[in-house]
C-alpha positions as CSV (number, residue, x, y, z in Angstrom):
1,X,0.0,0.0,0.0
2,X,2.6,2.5,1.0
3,X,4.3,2.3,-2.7
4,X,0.7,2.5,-3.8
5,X,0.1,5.8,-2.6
6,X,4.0,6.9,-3.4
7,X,3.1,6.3,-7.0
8,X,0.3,8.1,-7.3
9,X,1.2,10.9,-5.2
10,X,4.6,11.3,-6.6
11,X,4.3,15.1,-7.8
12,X,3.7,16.1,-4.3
13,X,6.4,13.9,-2.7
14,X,9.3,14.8,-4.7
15,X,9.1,17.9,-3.1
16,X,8.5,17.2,0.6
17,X,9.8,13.5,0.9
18,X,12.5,12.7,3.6
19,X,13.6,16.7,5.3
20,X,12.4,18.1,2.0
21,X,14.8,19.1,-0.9
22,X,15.0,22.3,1.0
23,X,16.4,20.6,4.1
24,X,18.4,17.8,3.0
25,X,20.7,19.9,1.0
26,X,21.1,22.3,3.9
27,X,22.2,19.8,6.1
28,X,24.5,18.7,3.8
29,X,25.7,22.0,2.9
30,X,26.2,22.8,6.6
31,X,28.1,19.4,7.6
32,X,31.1,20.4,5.5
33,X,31.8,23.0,7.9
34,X,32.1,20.5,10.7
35,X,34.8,18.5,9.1
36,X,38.9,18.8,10.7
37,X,41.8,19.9,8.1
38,X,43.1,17.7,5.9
39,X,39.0,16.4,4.8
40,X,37.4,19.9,4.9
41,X,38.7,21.4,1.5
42,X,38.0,18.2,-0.8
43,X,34.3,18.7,0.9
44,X,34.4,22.6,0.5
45,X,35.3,22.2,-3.5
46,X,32.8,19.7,-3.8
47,X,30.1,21.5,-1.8
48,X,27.7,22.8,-4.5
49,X,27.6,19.1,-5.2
50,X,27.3,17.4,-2.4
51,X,24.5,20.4,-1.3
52,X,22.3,19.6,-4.8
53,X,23.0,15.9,-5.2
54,X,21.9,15.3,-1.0
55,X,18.4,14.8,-2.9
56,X,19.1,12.0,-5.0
57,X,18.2,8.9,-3.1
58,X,14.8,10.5,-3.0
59,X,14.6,10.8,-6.8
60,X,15.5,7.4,-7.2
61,X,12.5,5.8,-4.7
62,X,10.3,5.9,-8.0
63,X,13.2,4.6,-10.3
64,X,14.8,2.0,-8.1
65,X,12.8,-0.6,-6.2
66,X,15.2,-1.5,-3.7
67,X,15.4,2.3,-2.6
68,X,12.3,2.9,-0.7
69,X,13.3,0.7,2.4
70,X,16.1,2.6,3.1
71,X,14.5,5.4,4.2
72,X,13.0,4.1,7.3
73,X,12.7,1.8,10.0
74,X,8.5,1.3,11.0
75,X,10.0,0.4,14.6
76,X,7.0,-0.1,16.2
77,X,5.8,-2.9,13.8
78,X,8.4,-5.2,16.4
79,X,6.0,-4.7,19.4
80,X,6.4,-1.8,22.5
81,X,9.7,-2.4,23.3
82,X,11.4,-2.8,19.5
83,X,15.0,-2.0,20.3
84,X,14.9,-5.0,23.0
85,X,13.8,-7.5,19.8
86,X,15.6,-6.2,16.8
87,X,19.1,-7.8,16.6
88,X,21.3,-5.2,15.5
89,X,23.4,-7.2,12.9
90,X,21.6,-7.6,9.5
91,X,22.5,-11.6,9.6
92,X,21.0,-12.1,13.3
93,X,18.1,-9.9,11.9
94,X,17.5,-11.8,8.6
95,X,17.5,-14.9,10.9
96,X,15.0,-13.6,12.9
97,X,12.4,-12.0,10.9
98,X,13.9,-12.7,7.2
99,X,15.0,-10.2,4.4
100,X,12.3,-9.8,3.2
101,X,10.4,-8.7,6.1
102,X,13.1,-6.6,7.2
103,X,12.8,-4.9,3.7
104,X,9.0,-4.5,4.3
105,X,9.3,-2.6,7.7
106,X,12.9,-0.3,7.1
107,X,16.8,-1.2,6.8
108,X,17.5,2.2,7.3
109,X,20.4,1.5,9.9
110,X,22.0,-1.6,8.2
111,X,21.8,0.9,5.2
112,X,23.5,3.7,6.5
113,X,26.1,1.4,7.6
114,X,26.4,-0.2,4.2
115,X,27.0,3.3,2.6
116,X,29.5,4.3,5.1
117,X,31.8,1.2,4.2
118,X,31.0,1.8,0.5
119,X,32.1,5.8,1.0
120,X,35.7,3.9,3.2
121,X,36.4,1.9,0.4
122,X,36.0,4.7,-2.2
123,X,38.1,6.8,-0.1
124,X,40.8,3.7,-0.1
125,X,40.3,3.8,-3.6
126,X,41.1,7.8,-4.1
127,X,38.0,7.7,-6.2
128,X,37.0,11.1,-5.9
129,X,33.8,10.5,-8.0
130,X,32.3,8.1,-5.6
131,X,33.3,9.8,-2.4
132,X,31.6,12.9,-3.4
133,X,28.2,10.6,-4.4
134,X,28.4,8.7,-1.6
135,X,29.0,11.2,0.8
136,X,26.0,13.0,-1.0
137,X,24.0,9.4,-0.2
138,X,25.2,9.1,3.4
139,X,24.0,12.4,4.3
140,X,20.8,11.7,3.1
141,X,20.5,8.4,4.9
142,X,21.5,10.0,8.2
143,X,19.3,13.2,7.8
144,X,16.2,10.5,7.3
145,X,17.1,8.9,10.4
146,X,16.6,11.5,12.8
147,X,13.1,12.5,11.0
148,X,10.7,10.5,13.7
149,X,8.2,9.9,11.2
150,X,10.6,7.6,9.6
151,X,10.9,5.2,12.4
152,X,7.1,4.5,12.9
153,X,4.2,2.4,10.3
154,X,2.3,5.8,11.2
155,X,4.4,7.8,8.9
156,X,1.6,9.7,7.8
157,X,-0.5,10.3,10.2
158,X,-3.2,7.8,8.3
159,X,-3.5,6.0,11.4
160,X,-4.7,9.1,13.6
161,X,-6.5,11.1,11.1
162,X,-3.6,13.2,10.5
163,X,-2.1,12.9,7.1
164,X,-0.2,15.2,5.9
165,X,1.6,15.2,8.9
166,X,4.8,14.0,7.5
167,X,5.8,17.0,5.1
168,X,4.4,19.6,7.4
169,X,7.0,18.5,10.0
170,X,9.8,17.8,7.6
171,X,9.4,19.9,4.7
172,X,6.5,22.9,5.4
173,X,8.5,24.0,9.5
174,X,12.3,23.8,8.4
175,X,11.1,26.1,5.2
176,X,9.2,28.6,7.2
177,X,11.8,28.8,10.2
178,X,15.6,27.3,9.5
179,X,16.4,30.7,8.8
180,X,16.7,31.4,12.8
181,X,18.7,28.3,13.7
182,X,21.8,28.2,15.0
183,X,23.9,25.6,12.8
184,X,27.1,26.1,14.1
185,X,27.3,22.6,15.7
186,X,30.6,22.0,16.4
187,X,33.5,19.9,15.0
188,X,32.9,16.1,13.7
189,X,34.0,13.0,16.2
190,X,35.5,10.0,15.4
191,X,32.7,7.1,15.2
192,X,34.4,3.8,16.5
193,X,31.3,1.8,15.4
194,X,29.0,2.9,12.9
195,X,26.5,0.3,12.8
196,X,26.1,1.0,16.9
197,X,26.0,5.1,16.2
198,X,23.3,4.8,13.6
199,X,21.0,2.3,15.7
200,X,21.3,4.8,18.6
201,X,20.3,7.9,16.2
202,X,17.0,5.9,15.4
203,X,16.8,5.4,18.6
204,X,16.5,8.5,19.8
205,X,14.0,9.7,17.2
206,X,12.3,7.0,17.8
207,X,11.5,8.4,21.1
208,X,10.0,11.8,19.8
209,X,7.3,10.5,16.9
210,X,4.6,10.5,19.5
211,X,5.4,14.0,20.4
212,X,5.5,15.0,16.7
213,X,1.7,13.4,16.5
214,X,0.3,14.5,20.4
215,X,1.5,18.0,20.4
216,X,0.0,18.6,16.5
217,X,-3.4,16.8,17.3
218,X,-3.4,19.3,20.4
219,X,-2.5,22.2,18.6
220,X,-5.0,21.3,15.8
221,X,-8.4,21.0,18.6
222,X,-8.2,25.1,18.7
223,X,-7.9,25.5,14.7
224,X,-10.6,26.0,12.1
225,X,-9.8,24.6,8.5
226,X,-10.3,28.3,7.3
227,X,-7.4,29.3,9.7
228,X,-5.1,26.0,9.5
229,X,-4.6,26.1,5.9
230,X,-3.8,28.2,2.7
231,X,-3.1,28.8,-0.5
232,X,0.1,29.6,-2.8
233,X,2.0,29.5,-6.2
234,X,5.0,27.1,-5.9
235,X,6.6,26.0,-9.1
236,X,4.1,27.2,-11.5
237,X,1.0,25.5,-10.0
238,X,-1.0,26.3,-6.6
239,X,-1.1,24.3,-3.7
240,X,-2.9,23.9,-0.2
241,X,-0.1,23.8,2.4
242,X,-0.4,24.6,6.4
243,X,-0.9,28.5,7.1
244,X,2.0,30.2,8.6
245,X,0.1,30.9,11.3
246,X,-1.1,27.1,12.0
247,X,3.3,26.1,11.8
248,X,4.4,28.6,13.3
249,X,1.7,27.7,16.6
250,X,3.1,24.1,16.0
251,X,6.5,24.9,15.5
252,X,6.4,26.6,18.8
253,X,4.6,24.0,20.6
254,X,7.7,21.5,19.7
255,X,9.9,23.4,21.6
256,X,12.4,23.3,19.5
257,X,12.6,19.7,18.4
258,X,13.1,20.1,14.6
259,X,16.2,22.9,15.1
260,X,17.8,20.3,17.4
261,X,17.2,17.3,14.4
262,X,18.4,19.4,12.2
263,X,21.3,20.5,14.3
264,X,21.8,16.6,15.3
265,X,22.2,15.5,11.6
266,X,24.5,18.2,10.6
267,X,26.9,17.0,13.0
268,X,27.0,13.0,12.7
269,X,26.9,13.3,9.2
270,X,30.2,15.1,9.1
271,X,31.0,12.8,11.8
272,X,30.3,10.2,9.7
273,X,32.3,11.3,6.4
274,X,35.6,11.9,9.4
275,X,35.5,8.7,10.4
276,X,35.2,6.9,7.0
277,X,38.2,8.9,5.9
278,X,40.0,8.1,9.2
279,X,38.8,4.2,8.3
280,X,40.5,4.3,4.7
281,X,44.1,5.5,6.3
282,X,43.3,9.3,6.2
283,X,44.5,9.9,2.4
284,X,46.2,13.0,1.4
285,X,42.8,14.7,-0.6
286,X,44.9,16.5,-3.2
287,X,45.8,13.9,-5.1
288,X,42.8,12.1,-6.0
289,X,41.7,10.4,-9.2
290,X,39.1,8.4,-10.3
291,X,39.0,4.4,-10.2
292,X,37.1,1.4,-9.7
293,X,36.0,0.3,-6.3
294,X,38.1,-3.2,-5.4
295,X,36.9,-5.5,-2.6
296,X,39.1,-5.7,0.4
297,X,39.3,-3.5,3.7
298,X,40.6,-5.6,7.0
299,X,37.5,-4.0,9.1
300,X,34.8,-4.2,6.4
301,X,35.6,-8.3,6.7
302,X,35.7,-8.7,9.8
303,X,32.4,-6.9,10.5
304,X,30.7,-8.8,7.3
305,X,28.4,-10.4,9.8
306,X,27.2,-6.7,10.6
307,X,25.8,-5.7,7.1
308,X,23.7,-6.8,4.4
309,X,24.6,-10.0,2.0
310,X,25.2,-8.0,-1.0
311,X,28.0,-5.8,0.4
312,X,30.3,-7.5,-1.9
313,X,29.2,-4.7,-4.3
314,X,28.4,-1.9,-2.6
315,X,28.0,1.5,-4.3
316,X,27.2,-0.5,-7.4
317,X,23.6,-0.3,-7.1
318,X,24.1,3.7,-6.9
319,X,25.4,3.9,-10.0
């Protein structure tokens, strides 16, 4: 069903899918300033790339149809208590509950650790190409997973008569307010086990998606349909989107929440591009070319129990 409804609502979701366009790319724009010498100026000539391509993985949900499931994690389908059931390693996991139910309900932390030994191995490589496109991916990954919407099978609001939900918190709030946060976030941290660091991002965002749906259906009891929505031109065509009034009284009544996501992803995704590079041996950046991605890495085999089966080709399906 929820491919269904991507298919045929795909104008609309192109735009506001994931953070939005408008967010993704500034959270990837905004992580290349977190990054230490000897990484930050390969990022900072590469940033009006890895700013407009941060979109991509959502373009290719209606292209690729292995893409969708890595966007999300429905944690709650696993019962009250889903981080006490879910085995962390994609093996254990597959075990448990099989790929194909996995892939049904979310990979999106076995993914996110799948890209990051794709983007190590490019950076082994010197393939500048694929660092840059895979840094572009990674961002996106990690930006999804502290979007609480994206770890729960009520991802819409269609189970609480609130759809619509989803882009209004992602898309519609950081467009009307990101211009006030404070993105200066500090400098990225070495990550000594990615799989681990991306389970505990869900996690915690886990933990907010029934704030994100209480504090709207509050907010909504003192609104009239008059006052909660309106009208405007956006790319040559008008569409009904929350009022500014109606976001800003729910932006307000998050206290905060979607500046600190924001804030959040900006820093472990340069976290995450540090430690890949700090992974592959720390390369000199200024001498990069392209070429092909080999198999190898000690750590990547010794943690192959950790990731998907088909990590043997990773960044191939990219392409």
């Amino acid at each position: 069903m929820r491919k269904v409804i991507l298919i045929f609502l795909f104008p609309l979701a192109v735009l506001c899918s994931s953070w939005g366009f408008f967010a993704h790319k500034q959270i990837n724009r905004m992580a290349v300033f977190t990054l230490p010498q000897g990484i930050i100026g390969f990022y900072k000539r590469n940033i009006d790339f890895i700013t407009e391509r941060a979109v991509d993985p959502d373009k290719r949900r209606y292209s690729d149809s292995l893409e969708a499931p890595r966007h999300f994690l429905d944690a709650d389908h696993y019962g009250e208590l889903p981080f006490n059931k879910i085995p962390r390693k994609w093996n254990d996991a597959v075990f448990q509950y099989s790929a194909d139910s996995l892939k049904a309900y979310g990979i999106l932390p076995w993914h996110i650790q799948k890209t990051y030994y794709a983007l190590v191995e490019a950076f082994e490589n010197r393939d500048s190409a694929k660092i840059i496109r895979l840094s572009s991916d990674l961002g996106h990954y990690l930006g999804d997973a502290h979007v609480p919407l994206h770890t729960t099978e009520n991802y819409n609001g269609q189970l609480t008569n609130q759809v619509g939900i989803h882009a209004f918190w992602e898309s519609r709030l950081p467009e009307l307010f990101s211009h006030r946060y404070d993105f200066f976030v500090g400098k990225a941290e070495y990550i000594d086990d990615p799989l681990k660091e991306a389970w505990g991002i869900v996690q915690n965002t886990f933990r907010q998606k029934d704030s994100v749906l209480l504090i709207e259906a509050r907010v909504n009891k003192s609104y009239s349909s008059s006052l909660k929505y309106t009208y405007s031109q956006r790319n040559g065509r008008v569409e009904k989107q929350y009022s500014e009034e109606y976001s800003k009284k729910y932006h307000d009544a998050l206290s905060g929440m979607v500046e600190r996501q924001m804030r959040s992803s900006i820093l472990k995704i340069g976290s995450f591009w540090y430690s890949a590079w700090v992974d592959a041996g720390q390369p000199a950046m200024n001498s990069f070319k392209k070429r092909l991605i080999s198999a190898g890495g000690k750590r990547r085999k010794e943690q192959a129990d950790q990731q998907p089966a088909d990590r043997k080709i990773l960044g191939r399906e990219e392409n």
